[in-house]
C-alpha positions in Angstrom: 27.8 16.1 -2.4 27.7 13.4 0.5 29.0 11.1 -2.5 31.9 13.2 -3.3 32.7 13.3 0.5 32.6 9.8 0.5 35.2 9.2 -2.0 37.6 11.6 0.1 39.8 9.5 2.2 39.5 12.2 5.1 37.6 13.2 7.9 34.4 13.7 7.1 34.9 17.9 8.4 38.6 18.4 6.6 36.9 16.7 3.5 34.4 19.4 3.5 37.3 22.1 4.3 39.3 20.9 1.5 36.3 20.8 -0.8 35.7 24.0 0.0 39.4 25.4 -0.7 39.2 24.1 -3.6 36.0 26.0 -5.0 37.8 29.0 -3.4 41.2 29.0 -4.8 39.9 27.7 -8.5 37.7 30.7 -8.4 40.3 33.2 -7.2 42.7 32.0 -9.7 40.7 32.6 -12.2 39.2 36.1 -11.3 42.2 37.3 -9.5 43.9 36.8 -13.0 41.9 39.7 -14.9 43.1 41.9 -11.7 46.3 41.1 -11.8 46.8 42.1 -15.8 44.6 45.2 -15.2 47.0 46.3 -12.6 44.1 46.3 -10.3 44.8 43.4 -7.5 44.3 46.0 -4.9 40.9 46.5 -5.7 40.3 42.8 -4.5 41.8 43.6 -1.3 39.5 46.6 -0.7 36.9 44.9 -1.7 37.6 42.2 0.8 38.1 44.7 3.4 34.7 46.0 2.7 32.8 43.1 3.4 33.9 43.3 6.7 31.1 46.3 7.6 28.5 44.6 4.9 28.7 41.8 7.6 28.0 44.3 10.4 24.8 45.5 9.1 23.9 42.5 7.4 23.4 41.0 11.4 22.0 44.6 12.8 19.6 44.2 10.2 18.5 40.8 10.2 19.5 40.4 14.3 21.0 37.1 13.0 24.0 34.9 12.4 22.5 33.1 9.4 25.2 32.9 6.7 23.0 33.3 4.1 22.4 36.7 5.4 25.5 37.6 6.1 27.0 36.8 2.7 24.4 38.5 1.3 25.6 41.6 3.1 29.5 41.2 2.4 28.5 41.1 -1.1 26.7 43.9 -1.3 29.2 45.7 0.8 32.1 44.6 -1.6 30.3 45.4 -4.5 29.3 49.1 -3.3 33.2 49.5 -2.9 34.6 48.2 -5.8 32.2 51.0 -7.8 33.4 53.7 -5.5 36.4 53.1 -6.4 36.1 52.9 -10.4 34.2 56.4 -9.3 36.9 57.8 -7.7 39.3 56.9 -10.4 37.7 58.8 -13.1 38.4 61.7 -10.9 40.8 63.9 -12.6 43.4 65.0 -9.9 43.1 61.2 -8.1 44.8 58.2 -8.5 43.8 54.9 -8.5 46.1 53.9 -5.7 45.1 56.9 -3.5 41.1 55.8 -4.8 42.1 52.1 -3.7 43.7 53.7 -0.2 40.7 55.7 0.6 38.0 53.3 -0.1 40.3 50.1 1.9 41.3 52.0 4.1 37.8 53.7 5.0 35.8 50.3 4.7 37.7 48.6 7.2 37.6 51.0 9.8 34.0 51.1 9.7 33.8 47.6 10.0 36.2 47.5 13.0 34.1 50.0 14.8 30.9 48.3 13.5 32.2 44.9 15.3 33.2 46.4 18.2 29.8 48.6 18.9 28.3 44.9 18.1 30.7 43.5 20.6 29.6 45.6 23.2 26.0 45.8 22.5 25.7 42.5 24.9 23.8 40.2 22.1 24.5 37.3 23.3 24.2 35.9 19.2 27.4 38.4 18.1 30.0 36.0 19.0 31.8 34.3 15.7 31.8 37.8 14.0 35.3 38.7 14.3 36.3 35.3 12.8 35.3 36.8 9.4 38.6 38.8 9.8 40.9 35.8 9.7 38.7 33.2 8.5 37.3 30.0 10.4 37.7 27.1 7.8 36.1 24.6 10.7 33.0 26.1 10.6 31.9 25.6 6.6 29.5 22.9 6.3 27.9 21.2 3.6 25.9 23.9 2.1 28.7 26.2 1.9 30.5 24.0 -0.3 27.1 23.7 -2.5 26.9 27.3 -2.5 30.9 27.7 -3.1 30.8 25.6 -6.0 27.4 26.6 -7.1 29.7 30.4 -7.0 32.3 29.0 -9.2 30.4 27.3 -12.3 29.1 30.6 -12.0 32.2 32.5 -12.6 33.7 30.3 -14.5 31.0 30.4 -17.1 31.1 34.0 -17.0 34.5 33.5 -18.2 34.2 31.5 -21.2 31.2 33.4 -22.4 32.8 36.7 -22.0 36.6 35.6 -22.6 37.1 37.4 -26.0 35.4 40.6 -25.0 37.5 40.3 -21.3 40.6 40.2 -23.1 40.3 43.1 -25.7 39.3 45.3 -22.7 42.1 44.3 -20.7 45.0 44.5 -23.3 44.0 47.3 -25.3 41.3 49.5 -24.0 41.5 52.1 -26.5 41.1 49.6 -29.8 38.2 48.0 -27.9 36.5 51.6 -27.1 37.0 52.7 -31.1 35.4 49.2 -31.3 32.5 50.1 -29.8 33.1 47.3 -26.6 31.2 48.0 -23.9 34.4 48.4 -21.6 32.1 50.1 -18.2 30.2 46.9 -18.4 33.0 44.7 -18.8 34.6 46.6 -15.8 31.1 46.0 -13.8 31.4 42.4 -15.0 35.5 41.8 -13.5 33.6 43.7 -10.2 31.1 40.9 -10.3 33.9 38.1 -11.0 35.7 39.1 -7.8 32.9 39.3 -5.7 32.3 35.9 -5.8 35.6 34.7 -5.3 35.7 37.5 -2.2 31.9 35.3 -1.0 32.9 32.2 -1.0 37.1 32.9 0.6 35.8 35.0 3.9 34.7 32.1 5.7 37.9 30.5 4.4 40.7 32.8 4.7 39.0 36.0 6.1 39.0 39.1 4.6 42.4 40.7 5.6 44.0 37.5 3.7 41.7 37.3 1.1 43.8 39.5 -1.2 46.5 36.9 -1.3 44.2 34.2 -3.0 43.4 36.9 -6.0 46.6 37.8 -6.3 49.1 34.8 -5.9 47.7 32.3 -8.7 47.5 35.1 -11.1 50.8 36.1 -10.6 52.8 32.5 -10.2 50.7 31.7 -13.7 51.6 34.7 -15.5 55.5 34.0 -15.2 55.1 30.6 -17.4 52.3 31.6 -20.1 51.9 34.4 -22.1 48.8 34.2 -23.5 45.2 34.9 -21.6 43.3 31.6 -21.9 46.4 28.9 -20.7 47.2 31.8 -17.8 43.3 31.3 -17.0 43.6 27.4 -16.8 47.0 27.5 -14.9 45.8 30.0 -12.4 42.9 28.2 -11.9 45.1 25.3 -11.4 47.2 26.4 -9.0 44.6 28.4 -7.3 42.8 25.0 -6.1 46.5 23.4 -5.6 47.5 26.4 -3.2 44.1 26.1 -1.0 44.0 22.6 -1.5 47.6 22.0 0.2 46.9 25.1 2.9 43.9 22.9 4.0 45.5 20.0 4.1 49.0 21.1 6.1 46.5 23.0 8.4 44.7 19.9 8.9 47.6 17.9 9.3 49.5 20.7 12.2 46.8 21.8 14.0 47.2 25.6 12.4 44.6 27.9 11.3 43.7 27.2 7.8 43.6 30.8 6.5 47.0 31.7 7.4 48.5 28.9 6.2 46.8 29.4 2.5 48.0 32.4 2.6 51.6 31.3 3.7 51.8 28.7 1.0 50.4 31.2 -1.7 52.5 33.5 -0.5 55.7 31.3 -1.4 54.4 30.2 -4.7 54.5 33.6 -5.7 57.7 34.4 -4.5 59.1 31.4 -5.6 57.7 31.5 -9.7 58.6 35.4 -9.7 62.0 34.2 -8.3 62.8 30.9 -10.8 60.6 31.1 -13.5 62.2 30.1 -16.3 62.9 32.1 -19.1 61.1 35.2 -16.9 62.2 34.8 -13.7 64.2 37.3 -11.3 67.3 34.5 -11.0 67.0 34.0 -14.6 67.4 37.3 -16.2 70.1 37.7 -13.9 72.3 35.0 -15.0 71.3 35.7 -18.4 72.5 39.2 -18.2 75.7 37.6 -16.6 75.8 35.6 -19.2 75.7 38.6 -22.2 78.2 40.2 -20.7 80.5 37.5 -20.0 79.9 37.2 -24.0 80.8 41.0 -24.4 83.8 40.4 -22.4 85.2 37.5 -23.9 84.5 39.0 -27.1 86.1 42.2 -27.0 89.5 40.9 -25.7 89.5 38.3 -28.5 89.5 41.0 -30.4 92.5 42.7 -28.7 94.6 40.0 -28.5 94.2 39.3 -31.9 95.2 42.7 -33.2 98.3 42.5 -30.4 99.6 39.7 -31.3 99.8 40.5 -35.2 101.8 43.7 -33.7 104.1 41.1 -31.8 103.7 39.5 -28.0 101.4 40.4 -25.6 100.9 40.8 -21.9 97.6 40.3 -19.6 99.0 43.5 -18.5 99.7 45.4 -21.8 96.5 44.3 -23.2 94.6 46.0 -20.2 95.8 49.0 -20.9 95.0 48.7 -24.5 91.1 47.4 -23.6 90.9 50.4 -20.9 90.1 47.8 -18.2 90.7 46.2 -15.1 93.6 44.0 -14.7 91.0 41.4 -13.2 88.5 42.4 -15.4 91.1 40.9 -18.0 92.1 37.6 -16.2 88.7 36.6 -15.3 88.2 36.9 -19.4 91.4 35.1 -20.4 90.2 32.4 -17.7 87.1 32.3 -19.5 88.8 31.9 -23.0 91.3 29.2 -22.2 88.7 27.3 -20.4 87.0 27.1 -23.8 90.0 26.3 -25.4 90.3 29.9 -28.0 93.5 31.0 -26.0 97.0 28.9 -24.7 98.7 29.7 -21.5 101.2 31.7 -24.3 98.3 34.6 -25.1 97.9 33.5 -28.4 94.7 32.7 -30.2 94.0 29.0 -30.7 92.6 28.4 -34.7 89.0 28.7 -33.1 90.1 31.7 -30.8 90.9 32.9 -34.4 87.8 32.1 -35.8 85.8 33.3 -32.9 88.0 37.1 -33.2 86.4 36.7 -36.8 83.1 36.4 -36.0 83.7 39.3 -33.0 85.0 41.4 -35.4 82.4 40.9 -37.6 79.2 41.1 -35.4 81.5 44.7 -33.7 81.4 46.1 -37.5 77.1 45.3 -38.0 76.4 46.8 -34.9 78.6 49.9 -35.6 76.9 50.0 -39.3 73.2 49.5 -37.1 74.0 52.7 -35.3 75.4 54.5 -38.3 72.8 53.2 -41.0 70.0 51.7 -39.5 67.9 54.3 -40.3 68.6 53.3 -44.3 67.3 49.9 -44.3 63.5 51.5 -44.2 62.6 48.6 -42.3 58.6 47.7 -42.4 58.2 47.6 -38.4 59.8 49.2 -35.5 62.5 46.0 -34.8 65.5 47.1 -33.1 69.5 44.6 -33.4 71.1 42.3 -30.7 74.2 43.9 -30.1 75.4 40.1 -29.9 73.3 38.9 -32.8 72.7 41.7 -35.3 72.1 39.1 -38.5 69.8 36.7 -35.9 67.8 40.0 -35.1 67.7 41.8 -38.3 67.8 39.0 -40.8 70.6 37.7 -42.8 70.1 40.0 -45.8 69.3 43.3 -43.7 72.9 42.3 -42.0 74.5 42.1 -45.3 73.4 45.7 -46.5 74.7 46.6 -43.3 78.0 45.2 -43.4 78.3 46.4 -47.2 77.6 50.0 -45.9 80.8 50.0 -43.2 82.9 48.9 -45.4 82.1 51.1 -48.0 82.9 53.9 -45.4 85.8 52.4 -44.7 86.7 52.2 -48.2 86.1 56.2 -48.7 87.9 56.6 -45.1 91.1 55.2 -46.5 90.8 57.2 -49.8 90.7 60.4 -48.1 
């Protein structure tokens, strides 16, 4: 270790600090992750809360401030109330957010009022307690970090051993119980996961903040990669970046380390849910801007080229004939000659008239979807693109489809 430390160009303490972050925010991005998908991130936080009182007696027991001890005791503590709360939730009438509520919110107080009967009991070896709350990155040493990363290969091995049995469990519980998977021990084992990653942040970030370190790497990861094992690596990844770069600015301002992790995690989740490609918030907004833009433009190609076989149109006349907004129509028509399908006259350009085809046509498969669908028998539960019905379907599915319509359209002008 003091030859790692060497080849840090830092401070011989912030070198240790950082070292230590990054044991802490690999392991948390890694464990968090299995929370996060199981829709249990929560239980981190209670479980983080619950060392709080594990700490308490841990030094009533002992009469000591060793941290051996006392991480002995938060684990415990945290382990105790993560089964409580898989307990509670196989309670019939009770939720596993109320379960989560109860467990959090009772494990906490007790260590508040543990602290504070310590507090003022007078022992003049209670003081440094209360930084378990917040965290107090300046006061890891050397064998933290040992034991820290000691904790990860520990987790991380767990991982890799367990990683196809993890991942039936998590993504469909009911195949792996037919399956005969032990899913109880696979919960115990996720309970196990995140109590390490709970040991090794309290001296870094504290146990109020600690949730944000289970749940931030997990989440930023799983708006890039879909499946389990690169979501693993990524939020392992960015785990060690986030704590990494919290240490560091901390270092650098003079700020409390723990807070500032939390900050920065904090924004890097925000931030990936916000402008993820492909999956994030801003994303699917323009996208669905985008569609219907499409929809727009499409439907008063359409329009205008029926109207303009009947003679000249208006922006006017053809908004009555669309049912829609005069500006809903001009912001199209903008929109159309801007791509060069209509002239200032209202009249379809040659591509404006191939594009009214192509509307036209991909109006009549959707409409022959919704009739006929059903028909097609196809072999899995795939459902059209209003925009793309041949690019959704298949080519040939679309064909059937578009033979149907006009065969009703055929008996529609017999009759």
């Amino acid at each position: 270790m003091s030859t790692l430390l060497d080849l840090i160009p830092l401070p011989g303490t912030t070198s240790i600090v950082v070292l230590g972050a990054l044991a802490l925010g690999i392991t948390a991005g890694v464990v968090g992750s299995f929370a996060v998908l199981q829709s249990r991130s929560l239980v981190g936080d209670a479980m983080a809360h619950a060392a709080l009182p594990g700490i308490a007696v841990a030094f009533i027991i002992s009469g000591t401030r060793d941290p051996a001890t006392l991480t002995v005791g938060a684990a415990v503590a945290a382990a105790i109330a993560a089964i409580l709360i898989l307990a509670l939730e196989r309670t019939p009438r009770l939720r596993s957010d109320a379960a989560i509520g109860v467990v959090l919110a009772g494990a906490f107080s007790t260590g508040i009022v543990l602290l504070t009967w310590i507090t003022g009991s007078g022992r003049g070896d209670q003081g440094g307690l209360e930084t378990y709350l917040f965290g107090q990155a300046a006061g890891i040493v050397q064998a933290d970090v040992i034991t820290a990363f000691v904790l990860m290969a520990c987790g991380i091995l767990t991982v890799v051993i367990l990683h196809r049995v993890l991942r039936a469990v998590i993504f469909d519980r009911s195949f792996s119980a037919g399956a005969g998977l032990p899913a109880r021990l696979v919960d115990g084992t996720s309970v196990l996961l995140l109590v390490l990653a709970v040991v090794i942040g309290l001296r870094m970030v504290g146990a109020i903040l600690m949730v944000v370190m289970l749940i931030a790497p997990g989440v930023t990861a799983r708006q890039f990669v879909r499946r389990l094992a690169p979501m693993l690596v990524l939020a392992g990844a960015l785990g060690g970046a986030i704590a990494v770069s919290g240490a560091l600015t901390s270092a650098a301002l003079g700020l409390p380390t723990g807070p500032v992790i939390a900050l920065i995690g904090t924004g890097t989740a925000v931030g990936a849910v916000l402008l993820a490609p492909g999956r994030g918030v801003v994303w699917n907004a323009r996208s669905r801007m985008a569609a219907r833009a499409r929809l727009r433009d499409a439907e008063i190609l359409i329009a205008l080229d029926r109207d303009t076989q009947a003679g000249a149109t208006t922006a006017a006349s053809l908004a009555d004939d669309v049912g829609r907004t005069r500006r809903w129509v001009d912001t199209g028509l903008r929109s159309l000659r801007r791509r060069g399908l209509v002239d200032p006259q209202l009249s379809l350009t040659d591509a404006g008239r191939r594009q009214a085809t192509s509307a036209r046509d991909a109006v009549l498969a959707w409409t022959a979807w919704l009739e006929h669908g059903w028909r097609l028998g196809l072999p899995d539960a795939r459902d059209a693109n209003p925009l793309d019905v041949a690019g959704s379907l298949g080519a040939e599915m679309a064909q059937q489809l578009t033979r149907m319509a006009r065969e009703d359209e055929a008996r529609a002008a017999v009759r």
